[in-house]
N, C-alpha and C positions, 0 to 999 in steps of 0.2 A: 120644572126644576129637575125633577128624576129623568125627564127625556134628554135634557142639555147632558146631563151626568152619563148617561148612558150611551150618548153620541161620542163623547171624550173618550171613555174606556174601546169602544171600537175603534177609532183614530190613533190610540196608544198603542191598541192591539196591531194596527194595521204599519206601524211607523217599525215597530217590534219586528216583526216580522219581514218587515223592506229589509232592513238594519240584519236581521239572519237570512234574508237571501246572497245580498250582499258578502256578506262574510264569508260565503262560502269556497272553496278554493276550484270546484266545479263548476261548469255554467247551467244554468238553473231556468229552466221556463214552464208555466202551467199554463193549463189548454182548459178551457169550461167543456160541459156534454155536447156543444156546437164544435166543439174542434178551432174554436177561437183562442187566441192568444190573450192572456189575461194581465201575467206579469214576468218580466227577466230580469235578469240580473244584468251586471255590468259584462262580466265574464263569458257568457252566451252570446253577449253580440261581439266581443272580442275572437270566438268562436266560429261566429260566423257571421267573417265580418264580407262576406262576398255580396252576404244579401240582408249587409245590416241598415242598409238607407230602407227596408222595409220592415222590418221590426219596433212593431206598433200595436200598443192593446187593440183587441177586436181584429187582427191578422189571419185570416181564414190559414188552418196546417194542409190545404189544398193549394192553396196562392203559395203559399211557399214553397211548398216540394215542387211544383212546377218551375217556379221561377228557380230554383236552383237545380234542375235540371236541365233549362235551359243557358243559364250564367256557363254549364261546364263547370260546378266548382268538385264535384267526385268523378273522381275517375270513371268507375264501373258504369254510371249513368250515360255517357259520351257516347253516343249512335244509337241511343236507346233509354232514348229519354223518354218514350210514353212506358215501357214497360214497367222501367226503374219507379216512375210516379205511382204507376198502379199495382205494385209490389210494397209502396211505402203507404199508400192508402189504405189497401186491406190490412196492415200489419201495423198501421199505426197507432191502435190502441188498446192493440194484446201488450200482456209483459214481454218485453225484451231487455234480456240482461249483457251487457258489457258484450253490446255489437260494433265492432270496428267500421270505420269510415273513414276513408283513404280521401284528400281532398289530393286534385290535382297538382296544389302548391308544396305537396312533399310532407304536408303534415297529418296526422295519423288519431283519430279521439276514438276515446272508448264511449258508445250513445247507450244507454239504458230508458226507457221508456216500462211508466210505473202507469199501472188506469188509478184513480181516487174514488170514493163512496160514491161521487156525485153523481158520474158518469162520464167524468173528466179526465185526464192524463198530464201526465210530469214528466218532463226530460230532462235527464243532467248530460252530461258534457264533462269527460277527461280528457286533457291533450296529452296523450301519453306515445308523443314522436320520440325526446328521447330516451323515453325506456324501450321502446324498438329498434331504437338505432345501438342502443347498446347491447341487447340482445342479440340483432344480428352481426354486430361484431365482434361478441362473445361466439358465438357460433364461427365465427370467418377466422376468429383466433384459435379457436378451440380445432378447427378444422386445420389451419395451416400450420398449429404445430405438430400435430397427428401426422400430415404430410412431410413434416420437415424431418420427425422421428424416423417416421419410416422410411424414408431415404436415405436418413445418414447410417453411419457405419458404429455409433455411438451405442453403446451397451445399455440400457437404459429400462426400471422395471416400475410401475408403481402397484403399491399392494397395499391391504390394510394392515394397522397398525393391530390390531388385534389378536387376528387368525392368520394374518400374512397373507391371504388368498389375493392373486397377484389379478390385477386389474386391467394391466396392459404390460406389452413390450416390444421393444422395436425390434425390428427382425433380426438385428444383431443379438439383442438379448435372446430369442429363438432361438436361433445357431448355437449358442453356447450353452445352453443352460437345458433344450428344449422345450417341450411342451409340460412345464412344471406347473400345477396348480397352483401351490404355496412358496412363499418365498423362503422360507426353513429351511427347505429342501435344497438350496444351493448351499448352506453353509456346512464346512466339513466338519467342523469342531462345533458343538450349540453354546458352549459357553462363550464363544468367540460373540455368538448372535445374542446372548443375552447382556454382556458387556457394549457390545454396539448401541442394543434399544435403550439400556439406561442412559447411555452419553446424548442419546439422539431427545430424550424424553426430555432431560433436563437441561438443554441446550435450544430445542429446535429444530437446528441443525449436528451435522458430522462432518468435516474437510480429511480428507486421506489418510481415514481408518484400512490399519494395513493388516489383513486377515487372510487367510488361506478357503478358498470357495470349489466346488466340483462341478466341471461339467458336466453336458450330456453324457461322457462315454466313462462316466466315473472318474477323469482323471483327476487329482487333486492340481492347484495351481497356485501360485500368489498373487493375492489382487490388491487395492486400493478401492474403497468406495468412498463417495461422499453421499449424502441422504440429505433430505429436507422434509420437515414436517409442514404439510399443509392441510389445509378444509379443500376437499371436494364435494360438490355437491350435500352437504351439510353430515359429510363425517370427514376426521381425519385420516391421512392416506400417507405412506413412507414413497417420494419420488427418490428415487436411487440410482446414480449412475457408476458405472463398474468396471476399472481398470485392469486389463492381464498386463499384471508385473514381470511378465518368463522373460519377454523379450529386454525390459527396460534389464532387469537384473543380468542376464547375461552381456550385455554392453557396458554395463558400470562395470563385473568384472572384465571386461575387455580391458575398457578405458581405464582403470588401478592395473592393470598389467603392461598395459602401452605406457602410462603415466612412470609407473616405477622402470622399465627401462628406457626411459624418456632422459636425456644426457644434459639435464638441465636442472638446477637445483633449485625444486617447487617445493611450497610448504605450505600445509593449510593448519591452521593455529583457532585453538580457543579465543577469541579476542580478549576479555576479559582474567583469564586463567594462565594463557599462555599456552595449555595444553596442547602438546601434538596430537594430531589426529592423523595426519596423513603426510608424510616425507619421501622423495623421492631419494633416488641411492647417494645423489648428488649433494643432495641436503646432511644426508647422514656421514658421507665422508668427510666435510667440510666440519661439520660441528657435534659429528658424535651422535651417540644414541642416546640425547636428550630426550627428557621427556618434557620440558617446557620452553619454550622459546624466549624466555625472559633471562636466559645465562647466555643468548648468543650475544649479547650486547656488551660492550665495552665499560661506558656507561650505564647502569641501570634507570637511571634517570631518561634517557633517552628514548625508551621504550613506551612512557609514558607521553612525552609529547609527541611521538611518534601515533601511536592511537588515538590521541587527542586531534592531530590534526586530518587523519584519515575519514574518522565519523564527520568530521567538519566537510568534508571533501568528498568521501565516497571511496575514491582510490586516490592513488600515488604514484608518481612515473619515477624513476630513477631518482629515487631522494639518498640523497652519499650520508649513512654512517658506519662508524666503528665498531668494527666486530670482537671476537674470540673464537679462533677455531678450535679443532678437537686438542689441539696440541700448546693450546696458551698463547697461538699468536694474536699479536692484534694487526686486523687490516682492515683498509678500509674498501666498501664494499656499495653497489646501488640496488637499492630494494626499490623493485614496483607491484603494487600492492591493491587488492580491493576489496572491501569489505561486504560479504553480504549472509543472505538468511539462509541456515542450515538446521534443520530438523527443529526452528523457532528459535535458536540463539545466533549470536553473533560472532563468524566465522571469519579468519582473513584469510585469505588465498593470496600467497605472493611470490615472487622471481625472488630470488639472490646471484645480485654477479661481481664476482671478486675482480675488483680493481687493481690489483696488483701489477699486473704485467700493464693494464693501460696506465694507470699512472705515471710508470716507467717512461711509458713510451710519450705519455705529454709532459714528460720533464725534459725527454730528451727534446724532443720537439721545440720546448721553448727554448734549448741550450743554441739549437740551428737557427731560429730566431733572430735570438740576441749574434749569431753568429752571422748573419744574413746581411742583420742593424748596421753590424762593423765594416761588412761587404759593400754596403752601400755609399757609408761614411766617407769608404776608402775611394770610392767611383766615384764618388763628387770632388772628393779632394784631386781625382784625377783629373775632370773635365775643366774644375778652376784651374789648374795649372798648365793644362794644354792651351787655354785663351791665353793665361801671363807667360808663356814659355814661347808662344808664336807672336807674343808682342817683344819680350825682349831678345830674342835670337835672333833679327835682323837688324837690330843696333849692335849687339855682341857681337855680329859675323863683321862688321865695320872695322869697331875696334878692333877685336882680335888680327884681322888679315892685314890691316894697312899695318898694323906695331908688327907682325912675323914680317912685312917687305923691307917695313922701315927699317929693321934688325939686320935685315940681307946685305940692305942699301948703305947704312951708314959703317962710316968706319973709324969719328970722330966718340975714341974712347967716354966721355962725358955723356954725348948725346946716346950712346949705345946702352950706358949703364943706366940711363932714365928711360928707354923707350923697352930695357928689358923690363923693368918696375910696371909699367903700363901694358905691356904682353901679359907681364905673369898674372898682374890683377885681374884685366880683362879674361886669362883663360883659365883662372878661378871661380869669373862672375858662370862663367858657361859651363863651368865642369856642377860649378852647385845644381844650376839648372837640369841641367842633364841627371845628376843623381837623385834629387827630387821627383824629377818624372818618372825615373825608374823606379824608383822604390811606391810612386803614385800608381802605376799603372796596373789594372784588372781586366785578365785575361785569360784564357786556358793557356797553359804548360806551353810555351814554344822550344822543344829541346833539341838545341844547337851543341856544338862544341865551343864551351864557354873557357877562357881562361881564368884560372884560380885568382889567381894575383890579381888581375883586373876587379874580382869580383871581392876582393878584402878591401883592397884599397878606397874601392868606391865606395863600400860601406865605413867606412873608420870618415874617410869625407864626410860624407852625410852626418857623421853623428857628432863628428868635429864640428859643421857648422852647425847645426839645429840643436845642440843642448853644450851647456856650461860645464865643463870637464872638473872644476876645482883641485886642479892639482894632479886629478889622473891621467896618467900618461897610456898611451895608445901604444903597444911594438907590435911589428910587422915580420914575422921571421917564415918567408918562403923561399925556396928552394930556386934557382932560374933553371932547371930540367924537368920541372912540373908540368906531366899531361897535363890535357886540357881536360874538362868532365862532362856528360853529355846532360844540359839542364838549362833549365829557363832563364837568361842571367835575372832579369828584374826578381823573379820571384825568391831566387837564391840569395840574392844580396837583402831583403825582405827578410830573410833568415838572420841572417851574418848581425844585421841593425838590431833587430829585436834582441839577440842575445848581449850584443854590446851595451845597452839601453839597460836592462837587466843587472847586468854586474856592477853598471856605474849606480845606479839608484839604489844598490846593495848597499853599495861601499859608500856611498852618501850620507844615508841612511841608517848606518850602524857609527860612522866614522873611523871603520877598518879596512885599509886597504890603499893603493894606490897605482894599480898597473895591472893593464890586460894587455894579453899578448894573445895576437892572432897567429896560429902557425899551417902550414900544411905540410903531408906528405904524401907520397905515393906509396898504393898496398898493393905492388902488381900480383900479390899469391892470389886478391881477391878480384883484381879487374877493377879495383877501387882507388878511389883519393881519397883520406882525411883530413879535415878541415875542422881545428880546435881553436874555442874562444875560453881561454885560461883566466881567472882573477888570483888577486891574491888579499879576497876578502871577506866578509864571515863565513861563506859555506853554507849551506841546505841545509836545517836541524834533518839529525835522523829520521824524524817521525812522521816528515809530511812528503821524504824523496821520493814515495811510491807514486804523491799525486799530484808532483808536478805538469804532468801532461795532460791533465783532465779539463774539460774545457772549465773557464768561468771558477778556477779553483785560481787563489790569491790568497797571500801573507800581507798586503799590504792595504793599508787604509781605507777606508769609502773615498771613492772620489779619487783616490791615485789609481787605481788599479783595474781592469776589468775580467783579467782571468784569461784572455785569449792567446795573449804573446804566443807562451811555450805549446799551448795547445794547437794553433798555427803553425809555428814552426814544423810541427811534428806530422801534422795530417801536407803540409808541403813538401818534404824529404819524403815523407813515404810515397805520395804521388812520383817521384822520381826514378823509383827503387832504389832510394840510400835508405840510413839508418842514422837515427841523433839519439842521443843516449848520454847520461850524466853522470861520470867514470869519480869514483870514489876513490881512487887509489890513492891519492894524495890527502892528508890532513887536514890541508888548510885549503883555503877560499873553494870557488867551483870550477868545474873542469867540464866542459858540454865538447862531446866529438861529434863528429857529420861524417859519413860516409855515402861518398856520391859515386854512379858508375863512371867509369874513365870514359871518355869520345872515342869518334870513331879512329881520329887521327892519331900516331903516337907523338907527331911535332905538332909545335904552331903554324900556321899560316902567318906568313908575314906579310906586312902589311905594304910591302913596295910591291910597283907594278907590276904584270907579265912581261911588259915590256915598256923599256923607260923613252920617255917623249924624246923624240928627236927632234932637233932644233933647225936640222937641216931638210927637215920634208918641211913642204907648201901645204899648211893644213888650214881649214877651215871649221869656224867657231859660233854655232847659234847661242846665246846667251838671253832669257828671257826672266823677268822680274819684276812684278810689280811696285818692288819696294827698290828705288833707280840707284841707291847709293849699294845697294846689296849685291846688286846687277853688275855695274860698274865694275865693283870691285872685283869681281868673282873674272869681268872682261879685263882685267887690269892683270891678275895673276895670268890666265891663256897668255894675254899679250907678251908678257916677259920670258913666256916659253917660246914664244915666235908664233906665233896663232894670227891668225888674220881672225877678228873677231866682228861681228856683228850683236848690237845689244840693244832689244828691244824692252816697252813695258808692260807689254800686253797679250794676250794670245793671240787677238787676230793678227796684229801683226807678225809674227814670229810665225803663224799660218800662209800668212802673204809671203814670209820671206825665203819658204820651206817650198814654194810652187815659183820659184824664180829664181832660185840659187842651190849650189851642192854643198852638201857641208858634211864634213869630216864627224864632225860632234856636235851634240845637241844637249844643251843644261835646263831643262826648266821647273821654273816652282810649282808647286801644286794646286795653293788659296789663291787664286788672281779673280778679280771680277771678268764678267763678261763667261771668256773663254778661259776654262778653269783646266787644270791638268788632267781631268778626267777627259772633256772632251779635246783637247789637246793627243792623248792615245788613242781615242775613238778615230781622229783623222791621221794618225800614224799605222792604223790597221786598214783602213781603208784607202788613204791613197800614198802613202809613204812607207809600204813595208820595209823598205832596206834602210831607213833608218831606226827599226825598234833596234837592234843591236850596237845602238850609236848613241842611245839617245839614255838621260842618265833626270832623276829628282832631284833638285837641291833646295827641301823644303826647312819650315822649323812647326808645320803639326802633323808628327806622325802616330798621336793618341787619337785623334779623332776618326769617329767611325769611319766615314765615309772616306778620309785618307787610310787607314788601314786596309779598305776594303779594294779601294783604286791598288796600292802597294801589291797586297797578295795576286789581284786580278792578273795587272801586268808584268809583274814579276822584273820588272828593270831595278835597276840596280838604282840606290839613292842613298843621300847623306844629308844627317839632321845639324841643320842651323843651330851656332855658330862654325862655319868651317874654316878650317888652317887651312894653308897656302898648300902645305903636304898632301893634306887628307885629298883638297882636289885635286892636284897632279895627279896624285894614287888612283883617284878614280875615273879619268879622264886617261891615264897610262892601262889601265883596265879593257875600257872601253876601244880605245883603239885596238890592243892585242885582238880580240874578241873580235871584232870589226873584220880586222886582218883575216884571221882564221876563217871564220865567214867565209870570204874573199875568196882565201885560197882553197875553200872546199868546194 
């Protein structure tokens, strides 16, 4: 019974024991006085696992060194694997303390080998790869920042905290400071150093501590340091890197001297406070020698959402507010702004740029606009009425010419008194046409020798037909010895209507008044003509005479008015070199005069031939027209001159008839399909020169581009649809003289 008990307690003792090999965090194997293997742990054969299919109680420590000198699994052993064996034999079971062994798979144990009472021996086993791998990358770090030190140009000292006795420095620090023992020894002032260690003590660290240090040659300087408290080597050590301030300082005073005569009005501001810190001269003329930036503002309010949305943002590009300058004005102004960190508060650096004159200039801008809008208006209303004016002015040239023959023709009182009713209508339906397109048409300045009179009458038409007169009467009182003036007629009768237009909506509109009188005279002291459009109704209050002529400026309604008329009127005349001006001499209604310069001529041009057709020469007549009753008729008047006439409807033919006949005169239209009046002059420069001085337009679109552009090119002579029976005699009596001359030169 005591044996059984006795056997237990060694099996306890022996499971005990397994159970603390195990545990152990080393690998673990004993050897009996044979050098046998008795017992391992798990850990030992994870150890060495090269030659763990052999790790087996009763394992000869000769079987094994061999066999793991042959495996290759240490290094040192590889080509010299008996030595290695019989170097681990005799020294197998001396003490050896924490001998390394390098296996060839990169891993690294510490082997200690213990003998025991018996005659036996113990081995553990530490894998201690990486604490050598950290070791030597402690070393590889420790090494490359020493390298990296002493290469740069970086001021840099580390020293103890205690005695200061300096540890290291980069050769920059050398250079400066010398071969200084203690780090004391740089500072110029000591209580500078002793105010430094307490910050550093109770912190850590230090970020650009601004103190005054001496170099090597005594000189005193200003520097910046930052420091860090760390453990080396198991004491604390001051690493400290060391900024020469001489250069930074002399460039910040540079830059505050560039800055203040810098032509720009810079401001750096307290954020919070408002406080000025820094103003350029710009800044200071503008708003004074404030000391807070919280009075430049208009609104004080504004100030506030203004930094509210800046911290949101960072900076600010041209945000438009109202200001205060030195002198109480308010304007308004664009600030771009950006916020940041200045000796650890919050700083704004910002532009100011007074808006005043751009304002100006994008009001004016939008006035040219709205001015442009009108310009536009007016071109479309011109190009709709060149398409309805080339549609009706070859039915009008119908009427009109056959009622002037029929007029010629007849001599039966009754029928003459009706067919005058039907002339005069029809050369109303054409006079409206004609003055509509003039006053339509958008052009630069064409300045001819215009006649006065022509140029009232046409406008009192115009406004006669296109607005309801209620009772105002229209007079006309010009002169018939009136130069002519040198000026654009459309654009001048554009004048004349606008003012007309004016006085009627006056007198409408107050219901005072009922009579404009257009008059002219001549100012030969000035080389001028006057041209006055007279009311006799309310007048111009005093108060807004000065600014009638500004654009976009109106007394009357939304929606009646847009400000442009007189502003018009006025930049037109001056284009001219006249003068319009709003004569106050008179009490009642308005009184607007125009002075335009005289022509070149001091008579008219009259409007009959150089030379009147004669009935008795054999002449010949091309007549071409697409539109056959327009044709016709235009061959109908020739004919009754005596004209032997040919009338075609096409260009080609009139090209065919132009290589197989001579002709005295040549009429043609301009719009024809096919062969159009352009290429119609193209083959009278190329093979028909001696008829360009014979050859004459008789169009009805001479707003369109491409017919303005043929007109100017070729420079013939033409007449806009509807024409009288007169106007072409006149122009075909032209053309002959001309022809003649030619001829006889």
């Amino acid at each position: 019974m005591d044996m059984a008990n006795d056997f237990q307690e060694i099996e306890k003792a022996r499971d005990l024991l397994r159970d603390a090999i195990e545990s152990l965090k080393e690998g673990f194997a004993l050897y009996d006085d044979d050098r046998r293997l008795l017992m391992f742990n798990q850990r030992y054969a994870e150890m060495n696992k090269g030659v763990a299919d052999l790790l087996k109680p009763g394992l000869d420590w000769e079987i094994l060194m061999r066999e793991t000198a042959r495996r290759g699994i240490y290094a040192d052993a590889i080509g010299n694997e008996e030595q290695w064996v019989s170097d681990r034999l005799a020294n197998g079971i001396e003490f050896i303390q924490d001998y390394e062994l390098a296996e060839t798979d990169g891993r690294t144990y510490l082997v200690s080998v213990h003998p025991t009472n018996l005659g036996g021996f113990v081995v553990t086993r530490e894998d201690i790869t990486d604490r050598k791998q950290a070791e030597a990358e402690e070393r590889d770090g420790d090494l490359l920042i020493r390298k990296v030190l002493d290469a740069s140009s970086a001021v840099v000292t580390m020293a103890r905290i205690g005695d200061g006795q300096i540890l290291y420095r980069t050769p920059a620090a050398l250079q400066m400071f010398g071969a200084s023992k203690f780090a004391r020894e740089h500072y110029a002032k000591p209580e500078e150093r002793a105010d430094f260690v307490t910050l550093l003590l109770a912190d850590g660290h230090v970020e650009n501590f601004k103190l005054d240090l001496c170099n090597a040659n005594g000189k005193i300087f200003p520097a910046s340091i930052s420091s860090q408290l760390i453990d080396y080597k198991g004491e604390e050590v001051i690493v400290t890197s060391i900024i020469d301030l001489t250069v930074q300082l002399e460039a910040d005073a540079l830059i505050r001297q560039v800055m203040e005569a810098y032509p720009a009005a810079i401001n750096m501001t307290h954020a919070e406070t408002g406080e000025v810190l820094f103003a350029t001269p710009e800044i200071k003329a503008l708003f004074g020698p404030a000391r807070s930036s919280k009075s430049y503002y208009a609104d004080p309010t504004e100030r506030q959402r203004y930094l509210k949305d800046l911290r949101e943002a960072g900076s600010l590009k041209d945000r438009r507010m109202e200001f205060v300058d030195a002198n109480g004005r308010k304007f308004w102004a664009a600030d771009s702004s950006r916020l940041i960190e200045f000796n650890g508060e919050e700083v704004i650096v910002s532009n100011t740029r007074d808006l005043t004159d751009e304002l100006a200039i994008e009001e004016e801008l939008a006035k040219q606009r709205e001015m442009l809008f009108q310009n536009e208006k007016m071109s479309a209303l011109g190009e709709l009425l060149a398409g309805v004016a080339h549609e009706l002015n070859n039915p009008l040239s119908v009427v009109v010419g056959h009622s002037l023959m029929l007029k010629d023709e007849i001599t039966d009182p009754d029928l003459t008194a009706r067919i005058e009713k039907i002339s005069n209508a029809a050369e109303r339906c054409a006079k409206i046409v004609k003055t509509f397109l003039a006053m339509a048409r958008q052009q630069p300045s064409n300045i001819e020798d215009v006649d006065v009179a022509g140029l009232i009458a046409t406008a009192a038409d115009v406004v006669g037909y296109g607005t309801p007169s209620d009772g105002i009467r229209v007079v006309q009182k010009i002169p018939a010895d009136l130069p002519p003036v040198a000026a654009d007629a459309d654009q001048i009768t554009q004048v004349i209507i606008n003012l007309i237009i004016n006085a009627e909506q006056a007198m409408r509109s107050s219901e005072r008044g009922d009579l404009i009188e257009l008059s002219a005279r001549p100012r030969f002291d000035s080389g001028m003509v006057e041209l006055t459009v007279k009311d006799n109704g309310p007048g111009i209050p005093k108060a807004i005479r000065a600014r009638i002529f500004e654009p976009f400026f109106t007394t009357k309604e939304v929606g009646e008015g847009t400000g442009i008329g007189l502003a018009f009127c006025h930049r037109i005349i001056l284009s001219h070199g006249g003068q319009i001006r709003l004569d106050q001499s008179d009490s009642t209604g308005t009184c607007m005069r125009i002075l335009l310069p005289i022509g070149a001529q001091s008579e008219f041009m009259e409007d009959e031939p150089k030379d009147s057709i004669s009935s008795s020469l054999s002449l010949k007549a091309l007549v071409v027209d697409d539109e056959v009753e327009v044709g016709e008729l235009h061959a109908e008047i020739l004919r009754k001159e005596g004209f032997d006439v040919d009338f075609v409807s096409s260009g080609e033919e009139a090209l065919r008839n132009l290589r197989s006949e001579n002709y005295d005169v040549f009429l043609s239209d301009l719009n024809m399909p096919g062969v159009d009046g352009r290429k119609i002059y193209q083959a009278l420069v190329a093979e028909f020169p001696h008829m360009l001085n014979r050859t004459a337009y008789v169009t009805g679109d001479t707003m369109g581009q491409a017919s303005q552009a043929l007109l100017g090119e070729s420079g013939l002579p033409h007449l806009e649809k509807p024409v009288s029976p007169l106007e072409l005699r006149t122009l075909v009596g032209n053309l002959l003289a001309e022809g003649k001359e030619a001829t006889d030169g």
